[in-house]
N, CA, C and O atoms as a MOPAC input file, in Angstrom:
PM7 MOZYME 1SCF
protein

 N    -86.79400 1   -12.69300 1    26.73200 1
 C    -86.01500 1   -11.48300 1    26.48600 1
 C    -85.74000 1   -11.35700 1    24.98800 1
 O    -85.22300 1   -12.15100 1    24.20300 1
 N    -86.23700 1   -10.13000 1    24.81900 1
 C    -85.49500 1    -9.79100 1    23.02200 1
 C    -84.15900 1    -9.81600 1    22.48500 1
 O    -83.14600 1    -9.61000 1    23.15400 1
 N    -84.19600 1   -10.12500 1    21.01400 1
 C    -82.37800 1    -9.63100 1    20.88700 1
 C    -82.73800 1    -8.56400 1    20.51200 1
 O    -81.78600 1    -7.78500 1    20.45600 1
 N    -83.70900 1    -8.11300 1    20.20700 1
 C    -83.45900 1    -6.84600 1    19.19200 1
 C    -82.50600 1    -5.60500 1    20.28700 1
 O    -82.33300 1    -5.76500 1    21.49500 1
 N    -82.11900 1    -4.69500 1    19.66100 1
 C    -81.26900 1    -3.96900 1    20.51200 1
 C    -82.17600 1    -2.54900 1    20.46700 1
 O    -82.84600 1    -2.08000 1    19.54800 1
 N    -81.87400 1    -1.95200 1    22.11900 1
 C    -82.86000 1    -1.05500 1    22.09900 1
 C    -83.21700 1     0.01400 1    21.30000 1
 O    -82.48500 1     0.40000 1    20.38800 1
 N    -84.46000 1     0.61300 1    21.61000 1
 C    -85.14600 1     1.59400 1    20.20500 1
 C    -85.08300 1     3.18500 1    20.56000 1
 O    -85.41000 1     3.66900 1    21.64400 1
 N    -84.54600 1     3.97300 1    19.30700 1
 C    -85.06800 1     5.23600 1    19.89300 1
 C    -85.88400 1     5.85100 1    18.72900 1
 O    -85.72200 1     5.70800 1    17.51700 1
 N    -86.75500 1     6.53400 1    19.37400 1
 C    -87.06500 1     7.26200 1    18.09100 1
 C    -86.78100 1     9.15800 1    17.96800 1
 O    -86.95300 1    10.15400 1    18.67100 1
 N    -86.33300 1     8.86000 1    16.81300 1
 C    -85.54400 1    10.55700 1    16.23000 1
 C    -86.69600 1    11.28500 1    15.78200 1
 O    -87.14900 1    10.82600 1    14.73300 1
 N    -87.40900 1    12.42500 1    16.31400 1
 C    -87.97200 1    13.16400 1    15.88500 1
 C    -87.67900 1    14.67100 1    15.82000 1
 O    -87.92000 1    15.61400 1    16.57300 1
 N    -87.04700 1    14.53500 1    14.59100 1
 C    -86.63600 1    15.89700 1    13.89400 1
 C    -86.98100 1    16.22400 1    12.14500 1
 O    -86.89400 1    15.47900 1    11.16800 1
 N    -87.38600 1    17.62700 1    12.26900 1
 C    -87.48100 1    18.12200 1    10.67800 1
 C    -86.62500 1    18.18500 1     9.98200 1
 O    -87.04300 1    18.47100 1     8.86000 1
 N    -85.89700 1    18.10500 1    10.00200 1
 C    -84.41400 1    18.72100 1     9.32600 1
 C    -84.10100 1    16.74500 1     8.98400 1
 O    -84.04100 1    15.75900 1     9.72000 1
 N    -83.98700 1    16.95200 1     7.63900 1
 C    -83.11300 1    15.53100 1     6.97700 1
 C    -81.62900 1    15.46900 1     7.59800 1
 O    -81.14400 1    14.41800 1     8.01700 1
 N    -81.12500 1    16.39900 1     7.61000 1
 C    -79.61800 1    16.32800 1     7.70800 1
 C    -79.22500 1    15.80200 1     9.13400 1
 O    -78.42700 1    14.92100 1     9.45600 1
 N    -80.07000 1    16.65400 1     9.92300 1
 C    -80.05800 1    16.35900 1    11.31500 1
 C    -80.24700 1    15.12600 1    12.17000 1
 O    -79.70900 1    14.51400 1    13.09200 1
 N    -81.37500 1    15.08500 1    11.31400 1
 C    -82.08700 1    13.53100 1    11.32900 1
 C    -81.22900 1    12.31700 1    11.03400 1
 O    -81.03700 1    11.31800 1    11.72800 1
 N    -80.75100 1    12.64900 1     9.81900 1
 C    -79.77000 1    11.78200 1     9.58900 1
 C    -78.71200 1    11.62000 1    10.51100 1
 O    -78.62300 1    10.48300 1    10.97400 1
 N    -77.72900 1    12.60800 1    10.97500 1
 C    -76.80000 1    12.61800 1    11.53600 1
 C    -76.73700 1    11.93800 1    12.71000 1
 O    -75.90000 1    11.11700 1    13.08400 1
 N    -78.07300 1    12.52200 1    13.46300 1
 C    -78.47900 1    11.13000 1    14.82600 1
 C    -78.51200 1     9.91600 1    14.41800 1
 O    -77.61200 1     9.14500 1    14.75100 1
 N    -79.70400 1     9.45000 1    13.50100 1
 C    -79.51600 1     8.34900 1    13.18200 1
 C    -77.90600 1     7.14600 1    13.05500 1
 O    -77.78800 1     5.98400 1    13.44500 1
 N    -77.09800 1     7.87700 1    12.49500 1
 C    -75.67700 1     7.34400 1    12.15900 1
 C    -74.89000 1     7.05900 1    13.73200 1
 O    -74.25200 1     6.15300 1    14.26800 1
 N    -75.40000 1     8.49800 1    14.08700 1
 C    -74.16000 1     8.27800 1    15.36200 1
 C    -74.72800 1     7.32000 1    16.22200 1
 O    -73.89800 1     6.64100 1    16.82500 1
 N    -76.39400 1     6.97700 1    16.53600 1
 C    -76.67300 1     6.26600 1    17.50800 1
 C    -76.89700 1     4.70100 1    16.92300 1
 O    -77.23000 1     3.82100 1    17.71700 1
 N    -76.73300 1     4.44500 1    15.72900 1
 C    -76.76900 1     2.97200 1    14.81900 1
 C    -75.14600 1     2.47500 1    15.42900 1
 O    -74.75100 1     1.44000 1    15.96600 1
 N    -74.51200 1     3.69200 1    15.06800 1
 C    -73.38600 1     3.46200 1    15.69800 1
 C    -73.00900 1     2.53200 1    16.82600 1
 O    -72.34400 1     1.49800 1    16.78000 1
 N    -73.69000 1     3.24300 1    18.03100 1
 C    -73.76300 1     2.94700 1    19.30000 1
 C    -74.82400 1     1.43500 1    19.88400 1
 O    -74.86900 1     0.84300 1    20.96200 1
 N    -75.43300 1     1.27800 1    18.79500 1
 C    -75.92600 1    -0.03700 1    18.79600 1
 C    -77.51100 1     0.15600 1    18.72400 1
 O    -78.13200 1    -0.89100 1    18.54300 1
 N    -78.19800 1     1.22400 1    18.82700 1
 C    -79.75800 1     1.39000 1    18.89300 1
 C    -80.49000 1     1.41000 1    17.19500 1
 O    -80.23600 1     2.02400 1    16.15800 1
 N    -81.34700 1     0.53800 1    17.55200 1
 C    -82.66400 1     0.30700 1    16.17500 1
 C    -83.37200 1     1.50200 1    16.71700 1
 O    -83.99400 1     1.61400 1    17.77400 1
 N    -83.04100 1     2.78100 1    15.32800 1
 C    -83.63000 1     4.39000 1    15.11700 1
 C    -84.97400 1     3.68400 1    14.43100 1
 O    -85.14600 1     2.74000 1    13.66100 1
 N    -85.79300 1     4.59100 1    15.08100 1
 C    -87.23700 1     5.38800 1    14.13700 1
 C    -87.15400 1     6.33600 1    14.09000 1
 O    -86.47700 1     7.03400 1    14.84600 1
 N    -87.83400 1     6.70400 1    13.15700 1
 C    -87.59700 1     8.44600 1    12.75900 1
 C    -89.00500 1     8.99800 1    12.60500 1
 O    -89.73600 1     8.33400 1    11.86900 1
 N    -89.48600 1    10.00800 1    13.11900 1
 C    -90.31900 1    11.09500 1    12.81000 1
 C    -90.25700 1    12.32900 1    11.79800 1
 O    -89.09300 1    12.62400 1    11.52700 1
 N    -90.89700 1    12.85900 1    11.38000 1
 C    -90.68500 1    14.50800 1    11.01800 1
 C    -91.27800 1    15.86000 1    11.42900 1
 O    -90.86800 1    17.00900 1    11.59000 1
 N    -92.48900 1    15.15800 1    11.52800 1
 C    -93.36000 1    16.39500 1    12.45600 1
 C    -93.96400 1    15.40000 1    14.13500 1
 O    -93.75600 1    14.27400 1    14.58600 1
 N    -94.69800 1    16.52400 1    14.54100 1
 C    -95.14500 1    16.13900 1    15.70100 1
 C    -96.06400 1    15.16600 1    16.38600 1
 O    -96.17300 1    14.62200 1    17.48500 1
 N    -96.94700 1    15.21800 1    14.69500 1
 C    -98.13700 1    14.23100 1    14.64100 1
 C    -97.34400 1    12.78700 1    14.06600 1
 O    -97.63400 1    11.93700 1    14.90800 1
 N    -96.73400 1    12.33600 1    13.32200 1
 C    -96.03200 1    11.79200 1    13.08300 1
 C    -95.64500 1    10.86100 1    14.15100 1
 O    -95.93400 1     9.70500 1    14.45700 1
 N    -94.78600 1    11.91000 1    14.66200 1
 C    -93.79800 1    11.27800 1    16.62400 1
 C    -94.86800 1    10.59300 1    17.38300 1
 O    -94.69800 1     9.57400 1    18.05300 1
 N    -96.29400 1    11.40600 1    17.18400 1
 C    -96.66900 1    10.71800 1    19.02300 1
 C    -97.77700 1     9.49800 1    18.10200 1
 O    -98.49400 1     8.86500 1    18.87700 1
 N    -97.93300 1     9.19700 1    16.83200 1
 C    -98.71400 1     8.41200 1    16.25500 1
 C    -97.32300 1     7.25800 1    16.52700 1
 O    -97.56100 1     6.43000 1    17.40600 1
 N    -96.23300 1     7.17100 1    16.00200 1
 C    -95.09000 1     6.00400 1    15.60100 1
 C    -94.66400 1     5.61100 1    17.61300 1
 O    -94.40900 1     4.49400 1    18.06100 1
 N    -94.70700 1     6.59300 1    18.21400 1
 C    -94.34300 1     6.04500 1    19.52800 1
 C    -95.52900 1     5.44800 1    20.07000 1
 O    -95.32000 1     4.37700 1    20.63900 1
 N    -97.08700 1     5.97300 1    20.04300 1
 C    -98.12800 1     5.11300 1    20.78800 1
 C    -97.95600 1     3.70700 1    20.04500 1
 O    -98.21300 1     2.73800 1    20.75900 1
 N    -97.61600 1     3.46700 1    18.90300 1
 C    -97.53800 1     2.47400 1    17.98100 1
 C    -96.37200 1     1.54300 1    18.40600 1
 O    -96.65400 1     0.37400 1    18.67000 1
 N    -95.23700 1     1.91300 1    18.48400 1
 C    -94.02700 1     1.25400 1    18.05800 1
 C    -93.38800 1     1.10200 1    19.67100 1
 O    -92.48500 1     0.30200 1    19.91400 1
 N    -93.93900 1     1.90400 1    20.61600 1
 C    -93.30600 1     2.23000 1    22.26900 1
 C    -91.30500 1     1.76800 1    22.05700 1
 O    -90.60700 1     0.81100 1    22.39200 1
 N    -91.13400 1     2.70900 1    21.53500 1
 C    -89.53100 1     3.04600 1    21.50700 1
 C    -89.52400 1     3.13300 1    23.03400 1
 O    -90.34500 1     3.55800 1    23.84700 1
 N    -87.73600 1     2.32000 1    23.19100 1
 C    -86.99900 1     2.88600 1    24.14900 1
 C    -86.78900 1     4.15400 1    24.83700 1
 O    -86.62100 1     4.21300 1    26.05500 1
 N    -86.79800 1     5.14700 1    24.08400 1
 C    -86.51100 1     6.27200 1    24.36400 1
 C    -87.20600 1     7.63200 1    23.11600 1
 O    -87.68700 1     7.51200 1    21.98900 1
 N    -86.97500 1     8.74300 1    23.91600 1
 C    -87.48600 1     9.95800 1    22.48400 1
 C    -86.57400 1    10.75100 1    22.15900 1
 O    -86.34200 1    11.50000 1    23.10800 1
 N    -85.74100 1    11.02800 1    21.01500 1
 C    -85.80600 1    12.27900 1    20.94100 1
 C    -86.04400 1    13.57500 1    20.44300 1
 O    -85.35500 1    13.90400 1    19.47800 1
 N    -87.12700 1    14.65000 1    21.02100 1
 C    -87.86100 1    15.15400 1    20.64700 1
 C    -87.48200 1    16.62000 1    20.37200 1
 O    -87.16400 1    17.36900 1    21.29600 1
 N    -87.51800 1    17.01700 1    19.09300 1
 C    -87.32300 1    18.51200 1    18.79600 1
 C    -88.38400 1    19.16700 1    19.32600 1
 O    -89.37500 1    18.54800 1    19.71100 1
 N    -88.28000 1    20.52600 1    19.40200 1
 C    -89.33400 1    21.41500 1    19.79800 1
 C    -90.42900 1    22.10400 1    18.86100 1
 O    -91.63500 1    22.32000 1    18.98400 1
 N    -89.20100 1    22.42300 1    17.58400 1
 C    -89.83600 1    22.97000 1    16.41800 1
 C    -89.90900 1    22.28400 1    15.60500 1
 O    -88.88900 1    22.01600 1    14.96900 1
 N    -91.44200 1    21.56000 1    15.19000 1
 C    -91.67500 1    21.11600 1    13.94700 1
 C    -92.57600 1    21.37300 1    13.33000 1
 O    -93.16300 1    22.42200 1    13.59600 1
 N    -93.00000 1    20.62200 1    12.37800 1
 C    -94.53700 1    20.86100 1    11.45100 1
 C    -95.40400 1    20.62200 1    12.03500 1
 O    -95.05500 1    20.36600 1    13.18800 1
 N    -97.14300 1    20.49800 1    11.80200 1
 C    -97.99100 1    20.04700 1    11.77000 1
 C    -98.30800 1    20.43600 1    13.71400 1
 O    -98.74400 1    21.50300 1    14.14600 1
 N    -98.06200 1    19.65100 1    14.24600 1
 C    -97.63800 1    19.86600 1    15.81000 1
 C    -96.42200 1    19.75200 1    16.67900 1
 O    -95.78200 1    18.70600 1    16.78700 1
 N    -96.17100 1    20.71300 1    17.20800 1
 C    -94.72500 1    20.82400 1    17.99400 1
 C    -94.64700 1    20.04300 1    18.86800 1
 O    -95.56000 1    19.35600 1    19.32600 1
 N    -92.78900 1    20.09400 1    19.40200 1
 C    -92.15000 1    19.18600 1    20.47600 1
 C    -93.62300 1    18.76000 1    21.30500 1
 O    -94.33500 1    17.75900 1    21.22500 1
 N    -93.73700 1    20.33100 1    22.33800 1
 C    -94.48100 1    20.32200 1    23.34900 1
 C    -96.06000 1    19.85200 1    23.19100 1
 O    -96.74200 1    19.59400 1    24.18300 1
 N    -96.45300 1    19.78600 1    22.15000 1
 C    -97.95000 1    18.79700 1    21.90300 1
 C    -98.39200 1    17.71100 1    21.67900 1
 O    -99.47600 1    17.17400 1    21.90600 1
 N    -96.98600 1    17.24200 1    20.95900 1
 C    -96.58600 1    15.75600 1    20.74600 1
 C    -96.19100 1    15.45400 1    21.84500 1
 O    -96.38000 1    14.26000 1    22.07900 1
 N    -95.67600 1    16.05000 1    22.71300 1
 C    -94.85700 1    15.25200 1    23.78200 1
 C    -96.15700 1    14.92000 1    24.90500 1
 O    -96.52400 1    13.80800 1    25.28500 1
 N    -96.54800 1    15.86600 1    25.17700 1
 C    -98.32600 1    16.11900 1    25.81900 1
 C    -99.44800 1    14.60700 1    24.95300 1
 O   -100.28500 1    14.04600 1    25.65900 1
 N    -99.34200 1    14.35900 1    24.10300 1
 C   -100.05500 1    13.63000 1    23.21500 1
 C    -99.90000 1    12.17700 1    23.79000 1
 O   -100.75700 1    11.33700 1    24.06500 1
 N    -98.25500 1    12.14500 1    23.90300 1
 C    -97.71600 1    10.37000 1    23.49800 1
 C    -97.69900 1    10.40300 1    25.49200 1
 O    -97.62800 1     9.25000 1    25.91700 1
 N    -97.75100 1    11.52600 1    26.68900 1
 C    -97.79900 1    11.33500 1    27.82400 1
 C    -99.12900 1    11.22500 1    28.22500 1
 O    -99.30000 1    11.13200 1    29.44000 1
 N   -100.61700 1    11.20700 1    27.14000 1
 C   -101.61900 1    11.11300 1    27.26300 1
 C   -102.06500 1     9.46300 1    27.06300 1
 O   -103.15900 1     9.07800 1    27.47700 1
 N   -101.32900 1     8.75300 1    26.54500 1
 C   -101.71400 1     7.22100 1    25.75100 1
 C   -101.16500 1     6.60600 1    26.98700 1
 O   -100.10600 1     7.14200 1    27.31600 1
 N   -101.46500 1     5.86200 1    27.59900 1
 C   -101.24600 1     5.02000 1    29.45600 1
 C    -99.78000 1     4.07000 1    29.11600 1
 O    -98.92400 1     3.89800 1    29.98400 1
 N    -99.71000 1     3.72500 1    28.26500 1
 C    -98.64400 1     2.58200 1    27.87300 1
 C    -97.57600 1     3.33700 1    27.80600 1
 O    -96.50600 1     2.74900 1    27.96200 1
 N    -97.53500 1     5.01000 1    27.53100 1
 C    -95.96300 1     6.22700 1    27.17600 1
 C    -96.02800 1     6.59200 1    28.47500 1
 O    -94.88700 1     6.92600 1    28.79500 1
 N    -96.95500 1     6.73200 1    29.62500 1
 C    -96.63200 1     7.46700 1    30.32500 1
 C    -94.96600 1     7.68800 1    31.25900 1
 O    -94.62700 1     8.70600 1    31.86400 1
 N    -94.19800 1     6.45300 1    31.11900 1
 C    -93.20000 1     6.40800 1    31.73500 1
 C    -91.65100 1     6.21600 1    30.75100 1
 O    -90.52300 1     5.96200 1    31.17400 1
 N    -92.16300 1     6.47100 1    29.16200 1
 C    -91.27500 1     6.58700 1    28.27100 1
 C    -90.65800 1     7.81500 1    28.54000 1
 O    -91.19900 1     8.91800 1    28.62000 1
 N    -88.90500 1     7.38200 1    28.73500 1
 C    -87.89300 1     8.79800 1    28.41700 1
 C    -88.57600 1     9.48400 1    27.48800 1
 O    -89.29000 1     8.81000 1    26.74700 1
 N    -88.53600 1    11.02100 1    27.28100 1
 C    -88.79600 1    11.91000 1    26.18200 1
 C    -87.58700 1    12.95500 1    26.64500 1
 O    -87.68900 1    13.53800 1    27.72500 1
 N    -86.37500 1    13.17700 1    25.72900 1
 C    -85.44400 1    14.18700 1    25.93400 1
 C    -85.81400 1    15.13000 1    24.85700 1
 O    -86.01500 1    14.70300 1    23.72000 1
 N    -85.93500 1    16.62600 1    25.19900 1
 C    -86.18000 1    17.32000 1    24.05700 1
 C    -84.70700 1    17.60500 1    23.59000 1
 O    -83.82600 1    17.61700 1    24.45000 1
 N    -84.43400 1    17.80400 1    22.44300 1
 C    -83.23700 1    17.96900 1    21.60600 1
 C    -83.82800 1    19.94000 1    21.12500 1
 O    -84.91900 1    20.15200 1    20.59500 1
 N    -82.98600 1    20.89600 1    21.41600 1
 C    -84.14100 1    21.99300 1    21.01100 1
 C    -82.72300 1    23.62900 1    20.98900 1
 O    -82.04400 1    23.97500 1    21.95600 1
 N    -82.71700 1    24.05000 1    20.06800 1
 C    -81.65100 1    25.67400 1    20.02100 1
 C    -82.18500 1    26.34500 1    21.06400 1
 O    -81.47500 1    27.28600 1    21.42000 1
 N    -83.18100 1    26.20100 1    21.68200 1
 C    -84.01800 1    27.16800 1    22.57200 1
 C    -83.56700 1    26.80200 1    23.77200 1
 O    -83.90600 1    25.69700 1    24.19500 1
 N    -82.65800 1    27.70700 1    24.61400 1
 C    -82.34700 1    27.17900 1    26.00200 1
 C    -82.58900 1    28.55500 1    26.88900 1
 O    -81.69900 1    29.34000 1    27.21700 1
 N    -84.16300 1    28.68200 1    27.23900 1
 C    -84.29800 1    29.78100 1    28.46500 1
 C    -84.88500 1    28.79800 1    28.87600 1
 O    -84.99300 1    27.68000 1    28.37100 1
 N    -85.43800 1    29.38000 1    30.19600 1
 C    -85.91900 1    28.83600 1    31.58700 1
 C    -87.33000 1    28.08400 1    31.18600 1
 O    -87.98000 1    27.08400 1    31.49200 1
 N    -87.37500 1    29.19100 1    30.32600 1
 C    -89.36800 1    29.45000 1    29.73500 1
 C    -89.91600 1    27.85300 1    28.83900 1
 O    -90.90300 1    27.13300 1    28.98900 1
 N    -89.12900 1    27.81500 1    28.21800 1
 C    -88.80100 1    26.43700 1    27.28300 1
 C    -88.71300 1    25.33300 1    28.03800 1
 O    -89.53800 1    24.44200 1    27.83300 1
 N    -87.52800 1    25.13000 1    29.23700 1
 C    -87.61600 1    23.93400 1    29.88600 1
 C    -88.84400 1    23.83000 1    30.81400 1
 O    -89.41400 1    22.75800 1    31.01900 1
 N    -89.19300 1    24.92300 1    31.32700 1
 C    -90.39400 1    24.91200 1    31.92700 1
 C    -91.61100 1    24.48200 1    31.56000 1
 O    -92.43700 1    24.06400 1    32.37200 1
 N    -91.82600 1    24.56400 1    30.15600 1
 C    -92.59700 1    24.56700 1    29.05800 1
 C    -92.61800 1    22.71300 1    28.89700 1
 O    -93.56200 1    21.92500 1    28.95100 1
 N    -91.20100 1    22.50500 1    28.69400 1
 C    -91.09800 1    20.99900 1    28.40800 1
 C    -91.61100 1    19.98600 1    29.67700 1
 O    -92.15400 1    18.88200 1    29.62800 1
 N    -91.27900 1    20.68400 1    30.63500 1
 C    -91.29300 1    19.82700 1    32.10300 1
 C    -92.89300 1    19.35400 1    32.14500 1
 O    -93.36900 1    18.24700 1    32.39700 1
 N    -93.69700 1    20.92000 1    31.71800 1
 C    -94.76000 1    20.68800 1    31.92700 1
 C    -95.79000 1    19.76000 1    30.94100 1
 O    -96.95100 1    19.41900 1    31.16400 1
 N    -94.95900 1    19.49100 1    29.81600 1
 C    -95.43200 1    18.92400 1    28.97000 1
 C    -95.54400 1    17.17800 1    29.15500 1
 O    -96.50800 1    16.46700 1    28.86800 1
 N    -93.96700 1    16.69400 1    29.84100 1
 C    -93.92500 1    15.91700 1    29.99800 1
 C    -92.89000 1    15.62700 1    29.83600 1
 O    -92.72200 1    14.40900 1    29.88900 1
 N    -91.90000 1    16.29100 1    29.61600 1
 C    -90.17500 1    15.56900 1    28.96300 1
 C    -89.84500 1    15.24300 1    30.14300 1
 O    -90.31300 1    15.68400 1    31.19300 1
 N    -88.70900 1    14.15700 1    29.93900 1
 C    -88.30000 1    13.82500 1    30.77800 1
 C    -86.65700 1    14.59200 1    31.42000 1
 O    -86.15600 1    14.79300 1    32.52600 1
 N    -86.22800 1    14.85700 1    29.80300 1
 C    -84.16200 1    15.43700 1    30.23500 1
 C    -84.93400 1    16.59000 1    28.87100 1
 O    -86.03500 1    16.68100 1    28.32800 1
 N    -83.79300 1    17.20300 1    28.79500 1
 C    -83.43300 1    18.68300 1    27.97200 1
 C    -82.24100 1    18.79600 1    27.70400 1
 O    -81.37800 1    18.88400 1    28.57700 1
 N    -81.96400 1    18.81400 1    26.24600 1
 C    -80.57500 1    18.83500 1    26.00300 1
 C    -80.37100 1    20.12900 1    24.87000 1
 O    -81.29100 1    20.41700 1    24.10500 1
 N    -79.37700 1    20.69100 1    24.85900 1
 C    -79.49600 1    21.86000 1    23.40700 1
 C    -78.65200 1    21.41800 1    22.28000 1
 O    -77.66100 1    20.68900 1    22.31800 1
 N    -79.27800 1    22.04800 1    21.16000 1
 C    -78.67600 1    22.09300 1    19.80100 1
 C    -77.93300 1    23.46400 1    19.82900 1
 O    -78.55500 1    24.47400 1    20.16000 1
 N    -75.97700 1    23.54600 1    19.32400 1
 C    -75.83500 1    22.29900 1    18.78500 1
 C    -75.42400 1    20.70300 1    19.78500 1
 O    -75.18100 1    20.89500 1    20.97700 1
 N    -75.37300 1    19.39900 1    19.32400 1
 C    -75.56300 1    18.37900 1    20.31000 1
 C    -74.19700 1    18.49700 1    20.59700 1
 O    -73.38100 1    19.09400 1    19.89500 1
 N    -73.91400 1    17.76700 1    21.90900 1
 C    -72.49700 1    17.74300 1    22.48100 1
 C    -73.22100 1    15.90100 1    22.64000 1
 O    -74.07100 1    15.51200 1    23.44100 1
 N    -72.34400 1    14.93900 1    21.34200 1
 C    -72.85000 1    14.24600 1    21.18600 1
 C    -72.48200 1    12.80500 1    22.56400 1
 O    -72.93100 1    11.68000 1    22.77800 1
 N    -71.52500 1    13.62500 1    23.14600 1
 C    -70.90400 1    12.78900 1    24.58800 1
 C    -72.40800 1    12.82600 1    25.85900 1
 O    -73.08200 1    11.94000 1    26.38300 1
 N    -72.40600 1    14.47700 1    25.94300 1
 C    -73.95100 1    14.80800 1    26.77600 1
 C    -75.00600 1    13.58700 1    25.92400 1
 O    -75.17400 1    12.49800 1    26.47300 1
 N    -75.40100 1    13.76100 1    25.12100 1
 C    -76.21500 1    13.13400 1    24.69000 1
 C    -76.51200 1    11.98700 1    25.04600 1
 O    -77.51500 1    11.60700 1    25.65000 1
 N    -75.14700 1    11.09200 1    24.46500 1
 C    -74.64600 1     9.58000 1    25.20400 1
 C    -75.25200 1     9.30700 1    26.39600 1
 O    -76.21000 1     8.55700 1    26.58800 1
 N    -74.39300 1    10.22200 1    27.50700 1
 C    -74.55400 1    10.28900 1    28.84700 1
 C    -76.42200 1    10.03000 1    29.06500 1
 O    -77.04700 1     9.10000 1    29.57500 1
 N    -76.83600 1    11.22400 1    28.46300 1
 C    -78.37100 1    11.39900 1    28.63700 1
 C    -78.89100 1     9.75800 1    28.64900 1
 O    -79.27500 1     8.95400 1    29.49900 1
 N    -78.67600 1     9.77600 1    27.28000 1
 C    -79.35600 1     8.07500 1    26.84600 1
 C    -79.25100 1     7.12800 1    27.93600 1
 O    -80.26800 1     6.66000 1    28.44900 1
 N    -77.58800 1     6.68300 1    28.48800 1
 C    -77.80800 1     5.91000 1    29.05100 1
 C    -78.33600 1     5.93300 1    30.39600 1
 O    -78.79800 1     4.93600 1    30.95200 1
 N    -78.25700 1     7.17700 1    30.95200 1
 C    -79.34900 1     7.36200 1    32.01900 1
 C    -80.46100 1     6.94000 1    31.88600 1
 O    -80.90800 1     6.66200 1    32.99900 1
 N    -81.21000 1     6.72600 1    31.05200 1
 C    -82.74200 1     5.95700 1    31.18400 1
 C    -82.80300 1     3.96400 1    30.28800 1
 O    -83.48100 1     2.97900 1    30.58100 1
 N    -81.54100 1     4.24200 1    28.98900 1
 C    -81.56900 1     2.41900 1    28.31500 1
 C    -79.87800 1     2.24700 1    28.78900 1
 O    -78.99100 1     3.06500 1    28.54300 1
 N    -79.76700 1     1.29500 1    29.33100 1
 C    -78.43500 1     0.58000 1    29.19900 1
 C    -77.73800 1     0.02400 1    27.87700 1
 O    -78.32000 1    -0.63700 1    27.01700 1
 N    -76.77800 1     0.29200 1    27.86000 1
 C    -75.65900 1     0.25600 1    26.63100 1
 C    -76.40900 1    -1.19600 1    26.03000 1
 O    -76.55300 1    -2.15100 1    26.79400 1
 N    -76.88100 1    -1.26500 1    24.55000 1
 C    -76.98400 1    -2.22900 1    23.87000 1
 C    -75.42600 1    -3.20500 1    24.12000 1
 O    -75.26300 1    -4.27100 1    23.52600 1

């Protein structure tokens, strides 16, 4: 068994944002990776198989939903949490995500308690 304490990886464009997860969930005891675009995310997760995702919708290079499609294509992710983190909350979007592969759906801005909750539904409290 590892000590290391479990992994998530943050994939968001936005520095600030990025950052801000990072803090609150270092907080909470999880070793962050960070992404920025899409290609990025599903290259560092086939690589690194984080605990958990969390995945914006809108980014560079390739979005939430292609990256997320990408890293549910590599056999070793197929059963990795992927929560999209995303401002976009119609039907069309989660539908969009489901089919992609996410696992939960949460909206921006974060209700950083939901969030919590989310997480530990799939890693147990470091």
């Amino acid at each position: 068994m590892s000590n290391q304490p479990p992994s998530i990886l943050v994939v968001e464009d936005f520095e600030d944002s990025r950052s801000a997860l990072r803090r609150l969930l270092e907080i909470e005891g999880f070793l962050i990776l960070e992404a920025i675009d899409g290609r990025q995310a599903s290259e560092t997760a086939i690589r690194e198989l984080p605990d958990l995702i969390l995945m914006d919708l809108s980014l560079p290079t390739v979005n939430g939903f292609q990256a997320t499609r990408e890293i549910r294509a590599a056999e070793k992710c197929r059963a990795l949490p992927i929560i999209i983190v995303s401002a976009h909350d119609t039907n069309e979007m989660r539908d969009e995500a489901r089919a992609a592969g996410c696992t939960d759906y949460i909206t921006k801005p974060i209700d950083f308690d939901q969030l919590r909750g989310l997480i530990r539904k799939y890693i147990p409290a470091p």
